[in-house]
mmCIF file of the N, C-alpha and C atoms, coordinates in Angstrom:
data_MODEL
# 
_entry.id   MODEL 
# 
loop_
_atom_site.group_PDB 
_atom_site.id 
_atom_site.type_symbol 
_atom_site.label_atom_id 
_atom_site.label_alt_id 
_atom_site.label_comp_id 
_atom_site.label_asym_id 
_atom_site.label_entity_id 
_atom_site.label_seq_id 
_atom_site.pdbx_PDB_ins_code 
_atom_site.Cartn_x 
_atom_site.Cartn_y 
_atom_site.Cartn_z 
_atom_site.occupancy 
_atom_site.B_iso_or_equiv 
_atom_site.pdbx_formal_charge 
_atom_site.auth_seq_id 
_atom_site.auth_comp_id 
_atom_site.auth_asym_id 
_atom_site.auth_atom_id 
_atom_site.pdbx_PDB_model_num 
ATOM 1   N N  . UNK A 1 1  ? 0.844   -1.173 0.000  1.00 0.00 ? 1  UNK A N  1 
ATOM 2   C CA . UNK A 1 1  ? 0.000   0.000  0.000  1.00 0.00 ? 1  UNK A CA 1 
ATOM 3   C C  . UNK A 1 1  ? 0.882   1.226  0.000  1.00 0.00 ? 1  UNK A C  1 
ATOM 4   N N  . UNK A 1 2  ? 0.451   2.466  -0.661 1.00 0.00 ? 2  UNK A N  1 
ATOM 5   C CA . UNK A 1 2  ? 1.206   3.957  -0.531 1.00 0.00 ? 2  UNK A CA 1 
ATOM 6   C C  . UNK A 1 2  ? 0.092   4.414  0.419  1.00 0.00 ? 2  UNK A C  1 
ATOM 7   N N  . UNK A 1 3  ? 1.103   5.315  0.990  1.00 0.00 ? 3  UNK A N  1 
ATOM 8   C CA . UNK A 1 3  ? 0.979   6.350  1.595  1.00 0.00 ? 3  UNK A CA 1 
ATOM 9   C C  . UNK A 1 3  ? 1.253   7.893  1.221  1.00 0.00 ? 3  UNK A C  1 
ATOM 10  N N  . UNK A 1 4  ? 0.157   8.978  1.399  1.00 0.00 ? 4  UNK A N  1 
ATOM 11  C CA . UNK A 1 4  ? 0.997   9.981  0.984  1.00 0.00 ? 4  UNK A CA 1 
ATOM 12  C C  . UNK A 1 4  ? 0.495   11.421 1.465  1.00 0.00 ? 4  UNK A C  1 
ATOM 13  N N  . UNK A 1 5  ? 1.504   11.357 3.099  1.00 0.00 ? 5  UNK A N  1 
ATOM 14  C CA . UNK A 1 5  ? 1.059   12.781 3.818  1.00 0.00 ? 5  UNK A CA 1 
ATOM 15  C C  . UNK A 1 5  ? 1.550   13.645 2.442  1.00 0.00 ? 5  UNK A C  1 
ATOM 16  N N  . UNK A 1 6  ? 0.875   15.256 3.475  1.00 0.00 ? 6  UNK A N  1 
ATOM 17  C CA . UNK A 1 6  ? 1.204   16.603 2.696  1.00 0.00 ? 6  UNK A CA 1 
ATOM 18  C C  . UNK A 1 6  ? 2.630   16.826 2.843  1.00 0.00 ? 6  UNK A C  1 
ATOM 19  N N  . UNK A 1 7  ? 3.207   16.429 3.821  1.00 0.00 ? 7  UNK A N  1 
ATOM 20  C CA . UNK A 1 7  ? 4.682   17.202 3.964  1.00 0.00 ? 7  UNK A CA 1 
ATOM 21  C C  . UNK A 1 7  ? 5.303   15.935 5.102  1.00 0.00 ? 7  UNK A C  1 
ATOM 22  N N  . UNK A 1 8  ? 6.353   15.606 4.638  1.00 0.00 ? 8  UNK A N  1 
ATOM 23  C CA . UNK A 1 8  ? 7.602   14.796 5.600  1.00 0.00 ? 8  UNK A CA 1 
ATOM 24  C C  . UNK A 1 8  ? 7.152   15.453 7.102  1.00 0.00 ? 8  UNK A C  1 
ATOM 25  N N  . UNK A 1 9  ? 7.349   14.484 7.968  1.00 0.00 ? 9  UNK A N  1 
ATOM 26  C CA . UNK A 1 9  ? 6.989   15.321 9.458  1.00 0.00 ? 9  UNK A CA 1 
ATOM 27  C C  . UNK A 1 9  ? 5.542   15.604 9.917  1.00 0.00 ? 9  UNK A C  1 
ATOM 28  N N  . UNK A 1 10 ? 4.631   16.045 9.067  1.00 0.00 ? 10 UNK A N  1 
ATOM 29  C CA . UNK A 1 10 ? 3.519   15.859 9.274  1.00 0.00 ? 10 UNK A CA 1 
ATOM 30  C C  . UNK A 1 10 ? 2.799   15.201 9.780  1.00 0.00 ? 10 UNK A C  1 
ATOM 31  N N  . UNK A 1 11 ? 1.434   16.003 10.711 1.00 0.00 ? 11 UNK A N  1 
ATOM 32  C CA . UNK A 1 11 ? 0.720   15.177 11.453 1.00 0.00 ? 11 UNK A CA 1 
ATOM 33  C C  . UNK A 1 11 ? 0.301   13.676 10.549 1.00 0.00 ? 11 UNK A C  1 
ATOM 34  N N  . UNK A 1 12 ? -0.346  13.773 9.539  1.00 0.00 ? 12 UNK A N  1 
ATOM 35  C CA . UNK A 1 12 ? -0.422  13.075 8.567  1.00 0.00 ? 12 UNK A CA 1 
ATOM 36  C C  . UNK A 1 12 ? 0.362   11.929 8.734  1.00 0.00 ? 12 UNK A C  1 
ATOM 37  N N  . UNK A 1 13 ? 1.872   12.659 8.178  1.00 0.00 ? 13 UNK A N  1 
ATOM 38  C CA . UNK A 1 13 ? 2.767   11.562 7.648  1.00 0.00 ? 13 UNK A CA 1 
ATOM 39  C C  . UNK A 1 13 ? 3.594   10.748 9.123  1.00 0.00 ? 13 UNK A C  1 
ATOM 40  N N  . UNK A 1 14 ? 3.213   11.287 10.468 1.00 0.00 ? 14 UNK A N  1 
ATOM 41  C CA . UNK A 1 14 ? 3.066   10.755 11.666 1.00 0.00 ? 14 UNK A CA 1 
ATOM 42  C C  . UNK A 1 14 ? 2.215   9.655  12.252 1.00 0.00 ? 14 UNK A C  1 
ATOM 43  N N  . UNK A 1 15 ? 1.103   10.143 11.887 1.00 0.00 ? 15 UNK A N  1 
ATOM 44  C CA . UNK A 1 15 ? -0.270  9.067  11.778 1.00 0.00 ? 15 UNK A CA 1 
ATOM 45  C C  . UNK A 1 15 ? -0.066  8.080  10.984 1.00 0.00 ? 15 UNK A C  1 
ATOM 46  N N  . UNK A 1 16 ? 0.033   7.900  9.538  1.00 0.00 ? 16 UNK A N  1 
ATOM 47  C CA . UNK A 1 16 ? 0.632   6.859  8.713  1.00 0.00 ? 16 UNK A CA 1 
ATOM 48  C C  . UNK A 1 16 ? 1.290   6.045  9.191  1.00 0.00 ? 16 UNK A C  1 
ATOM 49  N N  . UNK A 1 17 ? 3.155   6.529  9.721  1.00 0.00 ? 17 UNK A N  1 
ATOM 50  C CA . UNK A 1 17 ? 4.127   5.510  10.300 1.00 0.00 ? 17 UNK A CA 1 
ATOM 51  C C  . UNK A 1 17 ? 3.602   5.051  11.694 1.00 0.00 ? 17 UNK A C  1 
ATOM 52  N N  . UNK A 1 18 ? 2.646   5.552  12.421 1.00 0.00 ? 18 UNK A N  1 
ATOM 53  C CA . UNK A 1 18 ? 2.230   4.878  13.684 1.00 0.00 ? 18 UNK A CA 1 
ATOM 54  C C  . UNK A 1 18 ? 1.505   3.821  13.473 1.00 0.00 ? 18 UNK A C  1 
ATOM 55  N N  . UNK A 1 19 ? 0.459   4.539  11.852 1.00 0.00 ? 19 UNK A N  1 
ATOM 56  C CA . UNK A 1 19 ? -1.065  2.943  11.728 1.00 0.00 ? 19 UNK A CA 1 
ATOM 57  C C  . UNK A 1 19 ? 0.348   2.088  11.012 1.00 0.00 ? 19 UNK A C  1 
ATOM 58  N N  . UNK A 1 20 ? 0.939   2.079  10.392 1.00 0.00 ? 20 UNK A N  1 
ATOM 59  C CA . UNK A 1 20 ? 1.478   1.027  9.663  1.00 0.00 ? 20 UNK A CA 1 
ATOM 60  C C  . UNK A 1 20 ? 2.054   0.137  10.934 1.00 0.00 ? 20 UNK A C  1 
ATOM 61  N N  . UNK A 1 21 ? 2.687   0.881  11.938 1.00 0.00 ? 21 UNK A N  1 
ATOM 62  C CA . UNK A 1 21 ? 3.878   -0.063 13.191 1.00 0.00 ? 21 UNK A CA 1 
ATOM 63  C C  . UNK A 1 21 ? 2.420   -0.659 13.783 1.00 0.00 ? 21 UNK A C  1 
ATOM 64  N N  . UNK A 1 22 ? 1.317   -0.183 14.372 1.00 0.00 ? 22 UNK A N  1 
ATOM 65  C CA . UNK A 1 22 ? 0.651   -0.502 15.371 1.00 0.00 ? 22 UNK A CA 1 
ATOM 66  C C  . UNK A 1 22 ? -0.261  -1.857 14.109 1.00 0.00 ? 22 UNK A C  1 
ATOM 67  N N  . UNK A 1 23 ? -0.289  -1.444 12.984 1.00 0.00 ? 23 UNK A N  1 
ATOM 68  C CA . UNK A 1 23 ? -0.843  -2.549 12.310 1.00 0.00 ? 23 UNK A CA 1 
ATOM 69  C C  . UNK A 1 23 ? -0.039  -4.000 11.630 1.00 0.00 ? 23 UNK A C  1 
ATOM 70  N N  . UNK A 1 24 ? 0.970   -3.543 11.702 1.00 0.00 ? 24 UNK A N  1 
ATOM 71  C CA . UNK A 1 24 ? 2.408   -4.670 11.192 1.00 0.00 ? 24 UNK A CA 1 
ATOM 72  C C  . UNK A 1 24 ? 2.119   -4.633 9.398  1.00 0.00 ? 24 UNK A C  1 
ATOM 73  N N  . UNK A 1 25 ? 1.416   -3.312 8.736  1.00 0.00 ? 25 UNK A N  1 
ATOM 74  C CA . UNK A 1 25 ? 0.755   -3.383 7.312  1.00 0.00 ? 25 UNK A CA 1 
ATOM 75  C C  . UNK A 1 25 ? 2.310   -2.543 6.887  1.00 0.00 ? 25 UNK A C  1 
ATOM 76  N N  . UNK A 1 26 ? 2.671   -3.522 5.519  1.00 0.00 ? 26 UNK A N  1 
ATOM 77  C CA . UNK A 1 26 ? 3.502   -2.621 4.670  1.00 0.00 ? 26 UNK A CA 1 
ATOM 78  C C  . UNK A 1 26 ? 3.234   -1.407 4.093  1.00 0.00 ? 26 UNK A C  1 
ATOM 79  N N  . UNK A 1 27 ? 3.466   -0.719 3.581  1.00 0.00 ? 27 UNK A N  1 
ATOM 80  C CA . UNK A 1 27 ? 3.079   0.753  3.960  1.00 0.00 ? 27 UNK A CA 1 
ATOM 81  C C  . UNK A 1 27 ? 4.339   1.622  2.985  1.00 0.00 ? 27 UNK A C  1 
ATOM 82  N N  . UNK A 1 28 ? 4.286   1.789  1.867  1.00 0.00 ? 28 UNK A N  1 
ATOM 83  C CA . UNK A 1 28 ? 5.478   3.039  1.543  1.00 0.00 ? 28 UNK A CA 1 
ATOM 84  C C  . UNK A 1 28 ? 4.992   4.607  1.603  1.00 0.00 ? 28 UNK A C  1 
ATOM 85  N N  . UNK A 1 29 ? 6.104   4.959  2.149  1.00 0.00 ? 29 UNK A N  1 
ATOM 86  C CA . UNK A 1 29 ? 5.644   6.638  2.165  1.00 0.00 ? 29 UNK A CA 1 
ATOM 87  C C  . UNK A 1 29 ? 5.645   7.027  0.792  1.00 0.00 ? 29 UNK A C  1 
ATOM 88  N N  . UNK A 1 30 ? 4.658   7.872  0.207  1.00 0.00 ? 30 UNK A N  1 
ATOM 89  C CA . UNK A 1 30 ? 4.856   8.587  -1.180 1.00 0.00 ? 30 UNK A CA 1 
ATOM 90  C C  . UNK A 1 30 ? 4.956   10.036 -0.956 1.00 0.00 ? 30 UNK A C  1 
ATOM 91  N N  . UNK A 1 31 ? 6.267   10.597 -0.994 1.00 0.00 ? 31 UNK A N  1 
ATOM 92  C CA . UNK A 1 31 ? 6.555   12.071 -0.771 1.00 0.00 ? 31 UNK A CA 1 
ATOM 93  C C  . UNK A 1 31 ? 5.968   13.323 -1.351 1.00 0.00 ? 31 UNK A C  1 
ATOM 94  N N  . UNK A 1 32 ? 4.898   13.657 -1.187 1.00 0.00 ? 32 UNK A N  1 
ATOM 95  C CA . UNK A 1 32 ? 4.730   15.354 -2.064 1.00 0.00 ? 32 UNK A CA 1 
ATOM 96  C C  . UNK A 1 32 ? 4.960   16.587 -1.300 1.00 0.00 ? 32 UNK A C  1 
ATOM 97  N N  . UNK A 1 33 ? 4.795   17.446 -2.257 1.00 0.00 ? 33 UNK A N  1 
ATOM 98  C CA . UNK A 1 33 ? 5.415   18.682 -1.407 1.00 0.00 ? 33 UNK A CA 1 
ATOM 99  C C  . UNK A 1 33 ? 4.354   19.558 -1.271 1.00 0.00 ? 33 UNK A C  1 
ATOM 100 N N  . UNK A 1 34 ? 2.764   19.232 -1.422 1.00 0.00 ? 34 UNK A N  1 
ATOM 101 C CA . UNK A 1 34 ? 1.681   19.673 -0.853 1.00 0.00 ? 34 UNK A CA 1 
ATOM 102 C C  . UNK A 1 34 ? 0.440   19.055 -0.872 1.00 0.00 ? 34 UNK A C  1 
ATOM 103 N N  . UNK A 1 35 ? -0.235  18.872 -0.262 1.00 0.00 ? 35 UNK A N  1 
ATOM 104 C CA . UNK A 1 35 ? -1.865  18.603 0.140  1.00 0.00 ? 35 UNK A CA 1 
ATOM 105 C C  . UNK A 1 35 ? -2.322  17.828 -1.169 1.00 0.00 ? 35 UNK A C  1 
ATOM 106 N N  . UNK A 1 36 ? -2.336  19.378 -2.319 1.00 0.00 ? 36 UNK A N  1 
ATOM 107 C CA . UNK A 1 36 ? -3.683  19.041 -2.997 1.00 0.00 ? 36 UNK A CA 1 
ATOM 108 C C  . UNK A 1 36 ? -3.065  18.183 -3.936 1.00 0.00 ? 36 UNK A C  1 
ATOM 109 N N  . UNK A 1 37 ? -1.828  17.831 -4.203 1.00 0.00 ? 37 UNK A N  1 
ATOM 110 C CA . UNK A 1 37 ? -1.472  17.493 -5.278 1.00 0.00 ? 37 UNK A CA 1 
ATOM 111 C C  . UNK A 1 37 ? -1.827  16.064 -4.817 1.00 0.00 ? 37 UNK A C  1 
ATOM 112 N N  . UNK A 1 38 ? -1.551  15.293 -3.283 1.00 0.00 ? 38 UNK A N  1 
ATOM 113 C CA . UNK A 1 38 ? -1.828  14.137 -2.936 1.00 0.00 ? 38 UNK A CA 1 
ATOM 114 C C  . UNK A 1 38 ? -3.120  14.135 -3.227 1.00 0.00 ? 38 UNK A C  1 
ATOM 115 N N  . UNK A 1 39 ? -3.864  14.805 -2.653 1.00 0.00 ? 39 UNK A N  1 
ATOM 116 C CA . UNK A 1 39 ? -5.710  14.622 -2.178 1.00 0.00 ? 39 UNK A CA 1 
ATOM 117 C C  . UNK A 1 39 ? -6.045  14.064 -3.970 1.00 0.00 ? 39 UNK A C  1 
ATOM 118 N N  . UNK A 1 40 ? -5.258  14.346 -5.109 1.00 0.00 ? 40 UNK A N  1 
ATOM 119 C CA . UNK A 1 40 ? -5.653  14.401 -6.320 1.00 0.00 ? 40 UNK A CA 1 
ATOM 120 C C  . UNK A 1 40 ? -5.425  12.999 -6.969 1.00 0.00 ? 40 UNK A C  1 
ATOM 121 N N  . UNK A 1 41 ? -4.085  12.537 -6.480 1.00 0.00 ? 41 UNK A N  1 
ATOM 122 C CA . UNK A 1 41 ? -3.721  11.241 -7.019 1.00 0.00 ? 41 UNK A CA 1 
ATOM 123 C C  . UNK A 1 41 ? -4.293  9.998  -5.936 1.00 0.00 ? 41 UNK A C  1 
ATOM 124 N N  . UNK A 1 42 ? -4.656  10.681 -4.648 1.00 0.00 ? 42 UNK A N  1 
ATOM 125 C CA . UNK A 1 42 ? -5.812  9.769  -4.096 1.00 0.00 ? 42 UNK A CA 1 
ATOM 126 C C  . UNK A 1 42 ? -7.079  9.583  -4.768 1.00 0.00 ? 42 UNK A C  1 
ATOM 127 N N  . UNK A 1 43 ? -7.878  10.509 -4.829 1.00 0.00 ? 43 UNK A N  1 
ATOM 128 C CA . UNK A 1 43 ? -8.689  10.375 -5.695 1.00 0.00 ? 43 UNK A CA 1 
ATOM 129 C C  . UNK A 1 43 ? -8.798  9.627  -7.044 1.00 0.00 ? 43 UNK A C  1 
ATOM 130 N N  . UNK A 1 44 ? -7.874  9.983  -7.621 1.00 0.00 ? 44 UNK A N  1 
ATOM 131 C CA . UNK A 1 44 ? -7.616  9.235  -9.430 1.00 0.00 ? 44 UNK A CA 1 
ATOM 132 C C  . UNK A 1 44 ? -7.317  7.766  -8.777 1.00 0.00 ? 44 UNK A C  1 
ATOM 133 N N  . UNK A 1 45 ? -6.962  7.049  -7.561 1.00 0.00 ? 45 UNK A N  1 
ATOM 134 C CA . UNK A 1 45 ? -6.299  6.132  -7.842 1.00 0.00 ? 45 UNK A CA 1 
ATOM 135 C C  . UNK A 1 45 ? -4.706  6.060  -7.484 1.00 0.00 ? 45 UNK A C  1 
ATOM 136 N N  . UNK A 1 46 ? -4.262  6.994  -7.708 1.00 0.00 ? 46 UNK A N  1 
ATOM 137 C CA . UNK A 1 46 ? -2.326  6.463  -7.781 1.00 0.00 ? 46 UNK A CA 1 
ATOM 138 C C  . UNK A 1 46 ? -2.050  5.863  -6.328 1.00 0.00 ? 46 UNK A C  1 
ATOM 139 N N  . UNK A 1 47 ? -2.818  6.646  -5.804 1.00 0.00 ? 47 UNK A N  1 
ATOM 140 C CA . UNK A 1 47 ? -2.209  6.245  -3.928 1.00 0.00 ? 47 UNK A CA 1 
ATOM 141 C C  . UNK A 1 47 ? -2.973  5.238  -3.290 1.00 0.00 ? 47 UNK A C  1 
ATOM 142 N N  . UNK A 1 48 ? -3.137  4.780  -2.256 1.00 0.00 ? 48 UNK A N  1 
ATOM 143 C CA . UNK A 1 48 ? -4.432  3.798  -1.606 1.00 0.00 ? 48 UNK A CA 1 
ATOM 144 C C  . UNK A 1 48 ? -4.851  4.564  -0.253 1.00 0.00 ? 48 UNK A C  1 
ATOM 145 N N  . UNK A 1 49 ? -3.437  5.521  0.376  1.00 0.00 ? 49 UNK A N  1 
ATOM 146 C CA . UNK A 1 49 ? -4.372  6.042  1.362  1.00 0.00 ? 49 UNK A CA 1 
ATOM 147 C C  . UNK A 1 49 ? -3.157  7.546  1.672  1.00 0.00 ? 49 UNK A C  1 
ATOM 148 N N  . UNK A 1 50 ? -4.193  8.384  2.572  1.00 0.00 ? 50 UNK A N  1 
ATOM 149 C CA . UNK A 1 50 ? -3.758  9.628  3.351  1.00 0.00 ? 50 UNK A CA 1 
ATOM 150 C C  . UNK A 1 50 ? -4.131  10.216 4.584  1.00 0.00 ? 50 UNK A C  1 
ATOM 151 N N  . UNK A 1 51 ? -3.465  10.406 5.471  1.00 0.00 ? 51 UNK A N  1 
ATOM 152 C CA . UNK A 1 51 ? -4.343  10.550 6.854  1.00 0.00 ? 51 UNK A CA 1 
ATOM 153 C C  . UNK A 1 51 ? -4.596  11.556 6.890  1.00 0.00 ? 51 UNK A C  1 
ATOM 154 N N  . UNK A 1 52 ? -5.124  13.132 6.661  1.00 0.00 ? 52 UNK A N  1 
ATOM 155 C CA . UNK A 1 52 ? -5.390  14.362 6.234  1.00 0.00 ? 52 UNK A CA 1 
ATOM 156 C C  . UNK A 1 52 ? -6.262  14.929 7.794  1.00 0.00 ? 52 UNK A C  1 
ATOM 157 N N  . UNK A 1 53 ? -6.282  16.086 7.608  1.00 0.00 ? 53 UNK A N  1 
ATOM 158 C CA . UNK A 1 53 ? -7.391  16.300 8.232  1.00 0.00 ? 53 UNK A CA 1 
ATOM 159 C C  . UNK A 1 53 ? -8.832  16.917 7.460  1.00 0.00 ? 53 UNK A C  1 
ATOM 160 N N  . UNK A 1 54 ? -9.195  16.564 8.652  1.00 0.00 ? 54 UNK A N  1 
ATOM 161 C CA . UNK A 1 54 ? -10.762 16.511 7.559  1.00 0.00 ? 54 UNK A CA 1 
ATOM 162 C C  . UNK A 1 54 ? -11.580 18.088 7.029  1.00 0.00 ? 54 UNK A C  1 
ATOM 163 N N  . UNK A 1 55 ? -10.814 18.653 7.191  1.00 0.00 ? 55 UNK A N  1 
ATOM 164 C CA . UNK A 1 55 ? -11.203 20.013 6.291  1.00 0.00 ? 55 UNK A CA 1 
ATOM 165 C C  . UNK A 1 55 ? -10.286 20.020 4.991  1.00 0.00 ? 55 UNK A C  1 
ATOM 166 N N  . UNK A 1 56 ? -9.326  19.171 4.831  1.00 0.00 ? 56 UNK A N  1 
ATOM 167 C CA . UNK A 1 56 ? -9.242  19.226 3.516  1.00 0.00 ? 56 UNK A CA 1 
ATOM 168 C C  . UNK A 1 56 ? -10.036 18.272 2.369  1.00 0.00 ? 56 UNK A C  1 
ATOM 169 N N  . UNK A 1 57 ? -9.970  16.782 3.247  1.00 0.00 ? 57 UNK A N  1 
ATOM 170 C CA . UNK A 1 57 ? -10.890 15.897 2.457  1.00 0.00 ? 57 UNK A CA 1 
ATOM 171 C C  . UNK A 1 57 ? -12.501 16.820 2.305  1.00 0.00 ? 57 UNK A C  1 
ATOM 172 N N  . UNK A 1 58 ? -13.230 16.699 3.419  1.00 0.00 ? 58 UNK A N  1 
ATOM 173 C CA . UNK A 1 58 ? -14.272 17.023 3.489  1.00 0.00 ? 58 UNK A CA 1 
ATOM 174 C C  . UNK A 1 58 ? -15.013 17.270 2.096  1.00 0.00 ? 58 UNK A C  1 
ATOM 175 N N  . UNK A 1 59 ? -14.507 18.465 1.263  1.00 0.00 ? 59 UNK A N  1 
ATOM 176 C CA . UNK A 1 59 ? -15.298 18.893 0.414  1.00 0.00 ? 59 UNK A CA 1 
ATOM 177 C C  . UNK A 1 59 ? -15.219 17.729 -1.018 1.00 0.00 ? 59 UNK A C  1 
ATOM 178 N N  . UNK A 1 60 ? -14.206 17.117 -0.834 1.00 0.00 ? 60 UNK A N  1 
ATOM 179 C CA . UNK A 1 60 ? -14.270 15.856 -2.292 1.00 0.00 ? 60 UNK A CA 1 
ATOM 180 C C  . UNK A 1 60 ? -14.385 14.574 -2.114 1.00 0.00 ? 60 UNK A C  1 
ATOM 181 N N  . UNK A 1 61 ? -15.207 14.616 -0.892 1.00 0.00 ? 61 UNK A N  1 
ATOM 182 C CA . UNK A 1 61 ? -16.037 13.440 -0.054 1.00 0.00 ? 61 UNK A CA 1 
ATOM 183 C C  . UNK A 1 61 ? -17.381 14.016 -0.518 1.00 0.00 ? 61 UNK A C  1 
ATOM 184 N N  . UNK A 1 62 ? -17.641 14.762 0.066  1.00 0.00 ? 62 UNK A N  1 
ATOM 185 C CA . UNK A 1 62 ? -19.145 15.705 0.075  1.00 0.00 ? 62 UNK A CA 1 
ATOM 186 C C  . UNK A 1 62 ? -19.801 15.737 -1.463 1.00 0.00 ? 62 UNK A C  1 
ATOM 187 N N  . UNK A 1 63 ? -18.842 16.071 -2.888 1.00 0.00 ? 63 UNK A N  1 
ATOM 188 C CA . UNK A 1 63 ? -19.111 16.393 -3.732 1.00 0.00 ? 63 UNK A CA 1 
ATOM 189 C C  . UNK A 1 63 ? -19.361 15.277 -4.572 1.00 0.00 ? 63 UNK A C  1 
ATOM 190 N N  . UNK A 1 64 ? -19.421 13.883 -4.121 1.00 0.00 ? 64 UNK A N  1 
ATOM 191 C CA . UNK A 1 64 ? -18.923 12.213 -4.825 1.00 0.00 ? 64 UNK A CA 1 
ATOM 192 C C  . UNK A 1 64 ? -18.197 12.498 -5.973 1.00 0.00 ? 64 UNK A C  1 
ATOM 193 N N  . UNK A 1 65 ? -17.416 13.120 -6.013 1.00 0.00 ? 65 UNK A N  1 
ATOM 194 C CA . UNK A 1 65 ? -16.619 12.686 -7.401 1.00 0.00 ? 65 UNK A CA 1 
ATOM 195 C C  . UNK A 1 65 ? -15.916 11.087 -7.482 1.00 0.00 ? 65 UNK A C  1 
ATOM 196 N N  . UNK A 1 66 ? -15.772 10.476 -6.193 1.00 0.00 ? 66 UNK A N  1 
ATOM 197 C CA . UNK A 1 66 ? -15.083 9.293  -6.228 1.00 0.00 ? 66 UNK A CA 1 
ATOM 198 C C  . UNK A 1 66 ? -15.658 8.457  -5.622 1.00 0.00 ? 66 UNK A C  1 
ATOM 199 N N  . UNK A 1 67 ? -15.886 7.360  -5.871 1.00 0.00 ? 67 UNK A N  1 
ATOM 200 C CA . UNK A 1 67 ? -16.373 6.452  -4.824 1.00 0.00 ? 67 UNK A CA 1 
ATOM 201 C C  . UNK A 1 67 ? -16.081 5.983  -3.609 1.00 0.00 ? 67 UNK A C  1 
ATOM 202 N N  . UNK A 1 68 ? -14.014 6.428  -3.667 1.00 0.00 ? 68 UNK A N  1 
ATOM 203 C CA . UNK A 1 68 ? -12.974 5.723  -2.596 1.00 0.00 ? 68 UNK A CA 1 
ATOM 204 C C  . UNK A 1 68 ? -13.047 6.151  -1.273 1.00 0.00 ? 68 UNK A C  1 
ATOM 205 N N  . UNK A 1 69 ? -14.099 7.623  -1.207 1.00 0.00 ? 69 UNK A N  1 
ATOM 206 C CA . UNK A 1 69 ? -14.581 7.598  0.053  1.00 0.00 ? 69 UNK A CA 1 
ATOM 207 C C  . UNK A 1 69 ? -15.347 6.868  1.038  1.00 0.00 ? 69 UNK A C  1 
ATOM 208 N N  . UNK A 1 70 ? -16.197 5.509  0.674  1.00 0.00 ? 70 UNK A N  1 
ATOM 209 C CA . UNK A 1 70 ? -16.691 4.750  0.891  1.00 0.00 ? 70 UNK A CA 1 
ATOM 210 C C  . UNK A 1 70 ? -16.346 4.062  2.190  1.00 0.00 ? 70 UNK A C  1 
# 
């Protein structure tokens, strides 16, 4: 599975390396250097997950463009 906080260090990309240890799930970090560009290739597909906070998802949950909010 990818992973892909907004920024190295991030609450996000903190949350990720904790669910992956506390879950024993392989897990690669996928590095970007902001938000929307992840929130985008989540959506399309490229990634499988992002731990965000929920004012950024929120609105492309809300709008169904994708199903992967499910």
């Amino acid at each position: 599975m990818t992973n892909a906080p907004s920024a190295k260090g991030s609450p996000g990309h903190v949350a990720g390396e904790l669910f992956k240890i506390m879950s024993g799930t392989e897990i690669v970090h996928v590095p970007y250097k902001a938000g929307a560009m992840a929130i985008n290739d989540l959506i399309s597909g490229q990634i499988d997950m992002m731990f965000e906070s929920l004012n950024s998802i929120a609105p492309h949950a809300r709008s169904g463009q994708s199903n992967r909010w499910a």
